[in-house]
C-alpha positions in Angstrom: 0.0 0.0 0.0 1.2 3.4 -0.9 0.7 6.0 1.9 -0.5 9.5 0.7 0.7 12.0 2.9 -2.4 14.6 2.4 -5.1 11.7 3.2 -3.7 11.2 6.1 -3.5 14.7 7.4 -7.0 14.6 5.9 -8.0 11.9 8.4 -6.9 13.8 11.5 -8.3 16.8 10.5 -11.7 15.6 9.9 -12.1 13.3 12.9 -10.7 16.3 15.3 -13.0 18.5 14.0 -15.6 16.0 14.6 -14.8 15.7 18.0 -14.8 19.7 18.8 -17.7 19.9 16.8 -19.3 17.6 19.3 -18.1 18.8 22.6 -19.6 22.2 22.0 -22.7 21.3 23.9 -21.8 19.0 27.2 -23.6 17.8 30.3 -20.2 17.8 32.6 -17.4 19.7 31.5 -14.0 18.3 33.5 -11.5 20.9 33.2 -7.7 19.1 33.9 -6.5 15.4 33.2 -5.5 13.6 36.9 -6.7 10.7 38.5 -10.3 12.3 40.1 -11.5 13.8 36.9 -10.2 10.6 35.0 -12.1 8.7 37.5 -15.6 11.2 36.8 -14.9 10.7 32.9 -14.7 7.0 32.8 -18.2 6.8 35.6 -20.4 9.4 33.8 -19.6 7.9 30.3 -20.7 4.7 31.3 -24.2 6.4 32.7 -24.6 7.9 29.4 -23.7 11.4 30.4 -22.3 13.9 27.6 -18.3 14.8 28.9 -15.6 16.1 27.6 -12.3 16.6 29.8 -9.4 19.5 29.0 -6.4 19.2 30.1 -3.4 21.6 29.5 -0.7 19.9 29.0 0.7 17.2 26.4 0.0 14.1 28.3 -3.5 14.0 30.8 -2.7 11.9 34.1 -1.6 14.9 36.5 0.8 14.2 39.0 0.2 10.6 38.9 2.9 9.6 36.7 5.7 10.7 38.9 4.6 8.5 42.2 6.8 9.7 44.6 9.8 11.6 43.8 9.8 10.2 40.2 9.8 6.7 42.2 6.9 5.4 39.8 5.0 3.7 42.4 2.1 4.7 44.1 -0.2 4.3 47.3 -3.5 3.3 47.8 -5.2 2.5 51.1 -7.9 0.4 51.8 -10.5 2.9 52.1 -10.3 2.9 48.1 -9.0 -0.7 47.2 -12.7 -1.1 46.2 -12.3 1.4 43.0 -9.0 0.3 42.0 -10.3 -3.1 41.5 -13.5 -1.1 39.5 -10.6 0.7 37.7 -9.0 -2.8 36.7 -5.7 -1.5 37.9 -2.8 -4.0 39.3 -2.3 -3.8 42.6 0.2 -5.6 45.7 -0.6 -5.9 49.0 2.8 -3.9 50.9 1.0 -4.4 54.2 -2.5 -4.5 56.1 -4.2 -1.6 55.2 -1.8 -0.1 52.3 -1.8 -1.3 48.8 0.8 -0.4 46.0 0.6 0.1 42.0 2.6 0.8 39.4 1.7 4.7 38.4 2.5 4.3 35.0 -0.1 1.2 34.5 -2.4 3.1 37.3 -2.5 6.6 35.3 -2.6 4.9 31.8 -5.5 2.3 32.6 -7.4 5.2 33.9 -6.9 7.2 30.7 -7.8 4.4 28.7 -11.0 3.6 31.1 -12.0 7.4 30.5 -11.7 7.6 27.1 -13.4 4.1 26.2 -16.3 5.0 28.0 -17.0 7.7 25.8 -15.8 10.8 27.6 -13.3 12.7 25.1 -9.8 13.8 26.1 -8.6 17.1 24.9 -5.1 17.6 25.5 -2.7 20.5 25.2 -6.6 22.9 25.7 -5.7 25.7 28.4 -9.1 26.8 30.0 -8.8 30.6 29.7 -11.6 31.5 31.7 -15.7 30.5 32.3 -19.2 31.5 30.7 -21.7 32.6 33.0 -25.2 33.7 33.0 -28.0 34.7 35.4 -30.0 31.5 37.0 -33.4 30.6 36.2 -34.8 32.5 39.0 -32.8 35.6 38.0 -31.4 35.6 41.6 -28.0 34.8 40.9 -25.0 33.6 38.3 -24.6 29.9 37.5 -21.5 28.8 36.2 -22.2 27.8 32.1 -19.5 27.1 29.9 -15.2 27.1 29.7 -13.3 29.7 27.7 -10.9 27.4 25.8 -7.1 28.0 23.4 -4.7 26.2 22.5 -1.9 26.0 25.5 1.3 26.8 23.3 -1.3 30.2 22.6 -1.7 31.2 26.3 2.0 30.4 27.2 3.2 32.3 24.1 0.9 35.2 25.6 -0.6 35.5 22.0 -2.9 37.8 21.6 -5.6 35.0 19.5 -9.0 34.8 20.5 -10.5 31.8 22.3 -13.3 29.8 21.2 -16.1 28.6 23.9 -18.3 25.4 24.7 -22.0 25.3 26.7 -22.0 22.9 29.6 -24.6 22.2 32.1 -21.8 21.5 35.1 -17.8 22.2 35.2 -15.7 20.3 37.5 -12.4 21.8 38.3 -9.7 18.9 39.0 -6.5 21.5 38.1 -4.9 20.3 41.1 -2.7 22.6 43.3 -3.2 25.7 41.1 -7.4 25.4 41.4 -7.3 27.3 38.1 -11.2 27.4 37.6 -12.5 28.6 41.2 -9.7 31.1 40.9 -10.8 32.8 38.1 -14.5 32.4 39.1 -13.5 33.8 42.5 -11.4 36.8 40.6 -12.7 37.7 37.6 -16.5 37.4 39.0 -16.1 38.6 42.3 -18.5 35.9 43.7 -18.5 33.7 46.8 -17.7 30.3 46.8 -19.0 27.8 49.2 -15.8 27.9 51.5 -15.7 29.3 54.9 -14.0 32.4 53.6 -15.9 32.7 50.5 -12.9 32.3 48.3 -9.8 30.4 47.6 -8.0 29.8 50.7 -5.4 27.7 49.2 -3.8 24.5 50.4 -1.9 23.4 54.0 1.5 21.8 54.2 1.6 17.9 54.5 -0.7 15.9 56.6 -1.6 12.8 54.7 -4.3 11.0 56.8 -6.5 14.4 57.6 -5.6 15.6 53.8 -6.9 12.3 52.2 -9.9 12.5 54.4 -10.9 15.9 53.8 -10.7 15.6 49.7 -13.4 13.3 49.9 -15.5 15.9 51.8 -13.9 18.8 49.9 -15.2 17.3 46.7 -18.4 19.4 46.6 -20.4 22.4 44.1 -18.3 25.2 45.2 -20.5 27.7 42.9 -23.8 26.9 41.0 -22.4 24.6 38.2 -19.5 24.4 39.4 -17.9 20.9 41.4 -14.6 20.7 42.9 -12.5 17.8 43.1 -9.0 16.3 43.6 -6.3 18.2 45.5 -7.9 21.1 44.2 -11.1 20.4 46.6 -8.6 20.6 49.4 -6.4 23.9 47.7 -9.9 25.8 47.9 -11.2 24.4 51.1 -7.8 25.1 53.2 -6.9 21.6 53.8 -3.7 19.5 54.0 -2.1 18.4 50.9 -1.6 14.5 50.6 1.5 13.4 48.9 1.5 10.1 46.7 -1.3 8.6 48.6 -3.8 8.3 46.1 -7.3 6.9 47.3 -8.9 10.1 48.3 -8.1 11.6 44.5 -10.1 8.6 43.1 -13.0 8.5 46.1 -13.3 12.2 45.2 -13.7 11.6 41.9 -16.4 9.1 42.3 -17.9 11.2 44.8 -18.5 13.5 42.7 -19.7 11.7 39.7 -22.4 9.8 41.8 -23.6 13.5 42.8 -23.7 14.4 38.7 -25.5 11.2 37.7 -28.2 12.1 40.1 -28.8 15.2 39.3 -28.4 14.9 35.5 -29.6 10.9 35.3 -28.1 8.7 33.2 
């Protein structure tokens, strides 16, 4: 077979386009690519619900990858041994209570999970900013819609417009940075449901109290908009966790159980 180079340009144009084209209009919007929102991707595509996740950089999979200190291995404690068994990710037993995996197999089985179930992966798509409007009451702003460009655009401080997408929810799993409630909490001046009313941004180190309180974090900060991950605990004021990673995934499904029942499936 003789390979044309313009057909198969052709084929990646076309079937990208395709994809944009279809995540214009979305139920769940999950803006960054680590373990919680992979988790929310892979459980509200297999209820049917319309989701699309962004993530900024070349490879979704967050802080994953790295384990601890680039020591590819990762912790899971029993709490969550449950969903790594949904996730169909290998696991050993280190000792009672504390489970291991491999992060590479861990992060690439749940990217695989998310994507098979139906919920598209758009990589190296900065979130610039959100859409809003007024709620159906008229007494307040709901969260509607992401601001979206190319990441090479925003780093390069380019001065190209973005393009936008409608979606009925917006979960923020950015991590650390908690890019989406901090622009909501900036650039619209509103309160978010934390005991400051803003982004109070994340403790030092405290594993057990940090992987506690991201399952509890994990919540609608803002009308439309969910919080999950490490950056439930970066708005909330809690500890941060370190390469323990069942509260990331607990989150995650803690959250997509709240979606599913208030979208259905």
């Amino acid at each position: 077979m003789k390979l044309d180079d313009i057909v198969i340009s052709k084929g990646i144009i076309d079937n990208y386009y395709k994809k944009l084209t279809d995540a214009l209009e979305l139920d769940v919007a999950l803006v960054g690519g680590g373990p919680s929102n992979l988790v929310i991707g892979t459980i509200l595509g297999q209820n049917g619900i319309k989701a699309a996740l962004f993530e900024s950089k070349l490879a979704p999979g967050g802080g994953m990858w790295g384990g601890g200190m680039m020591f590819n291995e990762i912790v899971v404690q029993e709490s969550a041994l449950g969903l790594l068994k949904e996730m169909g990710i290998n696991y050993k037993v280190y000792e009672e209570g504390y489970y291991t995996a491999d992060s590479v197999e861990a992060t690439s089985t749940l990217i695989s999970n998310c994507v098979k179930a139906g919920t598209t992966i758009f990589n190296m798509v900065k979130m610039e900013d959100v859409m809003f409007r007024e709620t159906s009451d008229g007494d307040g702003k709901r969260i509607s819609g992401l601001v979206l460009n190319w990441t090479p655009v925003v780093h390069m401080n380019l001065h190209v417009d973005p393009l936008t997408i409608r979606s009925k929810y917006v979960v923020d799993g950015t991590g650390h940075p908690s890019e989406v409630c901090s622009i909501v909490s900036r650039k619209m001046d509103a309160r978010l449901n934390t005991p400051t009313g803003k982004v109070i941004g994340e403790m030092s180190m405290w594993a057990d109290r940090g992987e506690e309180m991201t399952i509890e974090n994990a919540v609608e900060v803002y009308p439309g908009l969910y919080v999950t991950g490490m950056a439930a605990n970066a708005v909330m004021g809690a500890p941060r966790m370190g390469p323990v990673f069942g509260g990331m995934l607990l989150s995650g499904k803690k959250v997509a159980q709240e979606l599913i029942g208030r979208l259905g499936s």
